[in-house]
N, C-alpha and C positions, 0 to 999 in steps of 0.2 A: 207423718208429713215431714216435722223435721230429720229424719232418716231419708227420707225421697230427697228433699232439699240438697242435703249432705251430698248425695249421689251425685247430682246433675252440678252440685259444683266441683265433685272431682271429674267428673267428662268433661267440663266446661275447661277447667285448668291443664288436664291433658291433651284435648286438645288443641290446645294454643301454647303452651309449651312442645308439641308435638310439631305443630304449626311453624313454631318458632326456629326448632332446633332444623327442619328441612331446610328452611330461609339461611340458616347458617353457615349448614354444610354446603346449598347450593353453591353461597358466594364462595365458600373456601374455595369448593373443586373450580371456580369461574379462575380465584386468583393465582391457585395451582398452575389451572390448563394456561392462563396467561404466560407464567411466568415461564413454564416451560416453552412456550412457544416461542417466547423471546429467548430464552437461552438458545433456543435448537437453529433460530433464525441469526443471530450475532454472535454466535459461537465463533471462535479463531484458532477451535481443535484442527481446520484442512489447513492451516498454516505450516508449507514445509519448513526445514531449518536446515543452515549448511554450519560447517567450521572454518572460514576465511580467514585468517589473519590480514591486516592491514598494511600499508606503505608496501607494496611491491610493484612498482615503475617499473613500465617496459615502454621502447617507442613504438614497435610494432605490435600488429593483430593478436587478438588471443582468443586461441579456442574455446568458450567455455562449458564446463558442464551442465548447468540448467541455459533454458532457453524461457525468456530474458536470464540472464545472468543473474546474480545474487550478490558475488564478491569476487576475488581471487586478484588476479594482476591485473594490470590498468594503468592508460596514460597518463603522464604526470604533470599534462592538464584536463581539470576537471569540468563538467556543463554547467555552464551558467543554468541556476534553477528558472525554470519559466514553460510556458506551453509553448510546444512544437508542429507545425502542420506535414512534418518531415521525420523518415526514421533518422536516429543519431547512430554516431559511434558506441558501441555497444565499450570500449574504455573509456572514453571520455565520460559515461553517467555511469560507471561502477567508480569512479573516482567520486560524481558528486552521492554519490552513496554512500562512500565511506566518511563525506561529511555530516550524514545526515539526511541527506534526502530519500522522499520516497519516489521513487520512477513509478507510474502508473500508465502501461503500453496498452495498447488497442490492436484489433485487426483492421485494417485499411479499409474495410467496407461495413464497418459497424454506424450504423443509425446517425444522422445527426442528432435528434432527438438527446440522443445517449451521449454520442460524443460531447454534448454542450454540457449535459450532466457533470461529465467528468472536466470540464475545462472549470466548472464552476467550483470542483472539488478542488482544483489544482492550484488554484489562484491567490494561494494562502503562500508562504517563505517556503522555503527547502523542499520545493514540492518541482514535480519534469514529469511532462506530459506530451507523447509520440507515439503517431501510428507503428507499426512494428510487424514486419510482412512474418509470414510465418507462423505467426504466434499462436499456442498449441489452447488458449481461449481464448473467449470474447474481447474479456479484460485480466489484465496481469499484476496485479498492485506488487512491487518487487521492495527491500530495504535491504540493508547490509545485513547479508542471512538469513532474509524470512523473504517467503512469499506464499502469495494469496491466488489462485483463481478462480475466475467468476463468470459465469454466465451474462450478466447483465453488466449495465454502469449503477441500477438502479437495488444494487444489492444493498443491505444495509450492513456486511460485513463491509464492506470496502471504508465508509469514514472511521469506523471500529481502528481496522489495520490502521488506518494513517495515524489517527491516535495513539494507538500503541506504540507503532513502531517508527517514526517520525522524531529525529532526533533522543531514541532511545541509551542509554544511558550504559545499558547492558551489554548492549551490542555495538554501539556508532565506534569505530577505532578510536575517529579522531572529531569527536565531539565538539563543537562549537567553532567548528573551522568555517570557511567563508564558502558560501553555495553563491557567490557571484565572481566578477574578476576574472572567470576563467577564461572559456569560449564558447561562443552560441553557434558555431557552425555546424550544419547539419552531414548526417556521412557523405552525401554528394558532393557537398562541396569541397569537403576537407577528407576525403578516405586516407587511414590512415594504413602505411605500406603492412605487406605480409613480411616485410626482411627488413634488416636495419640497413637503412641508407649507407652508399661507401663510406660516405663524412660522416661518421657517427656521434651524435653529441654527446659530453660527458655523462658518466652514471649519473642519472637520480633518484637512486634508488634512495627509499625512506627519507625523501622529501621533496613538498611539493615544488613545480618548478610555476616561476611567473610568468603569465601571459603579457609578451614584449607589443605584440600586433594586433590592429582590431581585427574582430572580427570581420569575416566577411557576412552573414546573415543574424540577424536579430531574431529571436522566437518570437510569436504571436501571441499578443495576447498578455 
């Protein structure tokens, strides 16, 4: 009897040690499949990268290689950070990029839904927010050197980028420079010429020039 006993306490213990060690592994592989899924979901691996150097002022158009732009030449006034319901000059906000800001462009017929998304994203300092005809996504989160695209506004990679790369440190040229003062005109109003004007105003190259006039438009928002 006490040998029978013995028995049914070691089935009784293997079972529930058995019982136990399932419950265990289950939750591991639960906090595994989590954690990969967040990784695989906020990843910032489709992040491309360019090599820009900073301060190269020019007054007219610049061709650039990515579309939205990323870095390279730019005029030597930069966009007042704030939300836009208008595309900009594509120099004036590679200038407020090279302060630090993050530009986050849209396609012209993307969702209100979505677009409110993103004005809500934008609404924080060093941040410029415009539709943007063309644009090869949905959404485009751009910074000096890095950019992001995205299918939705409702990506969770998108506040990731702005975190990272929003007044980052590694990358800004010219780090802790002023993302206002500049000008809010949008490219309609203010297109900036393909040629330099006959009167041509002096270099400014490698550094910034001050905004003498007000603007003609204010951003929204």
């Amino acid at each position: 009897m006490r040998a029978e006993q013995k028995r049914k306490e070691r089935r009784t213990a293997f079972l529930m040690w058995g019982a136990g060690g399932a419950v265990i592994l289950v939750l591991v592989g639960f906090v595994a499949f989590y954690l990969v899924k967040e990784r695989a979901t906020t990843s910032l691996d489709a992040v491309t990268s360019a090599k820009y150097p900073g301060s190269l002022h020019v007054q007219t158009k610049v061709k650039y290689k990515e579309n939205p732009p990323v870095g390279g030449e730019h005029n030597p006034a930069w966009q007042n950070c704030g939300i836009y319901d208008q595309p900009l000059n594509n120099e004036n906000a590679v200038h407020s990029m090279e302060h630090g800001a993050v530009w986050i462009t849209y396609q012209p017929d993307l969702p209100k839904a979505q677009v409110d998304k993103l004005k809500e994203l934008a609404s924080k300092d060093y941040m410029l927010l415009s539709p943007y005809p063309g644009l090869p996504a949905k959404v485009v989160a751009s910074s000096w050197n890095k950019q992001l695209k995205l299918d939705s506004a409702e990506d969770p990679r998108l506040p990731k980028f702005i975190s990272t790369y929003k007044n980052n440190s590694a990358e800004t040229p010219e780090l802790g420079a002023a993302c206002d003062g500049g000008v809010s005109t949008v490219a309609a109003d203010a297109p900036i010429p393909e040629t330099t004007p006959t009167a041509a105003p002096s270099s400014t190259a490698g550094t910034d020039a001050p905004v003498t006039s007000a603007p003609s438009s204010s951003p929204t928002g």
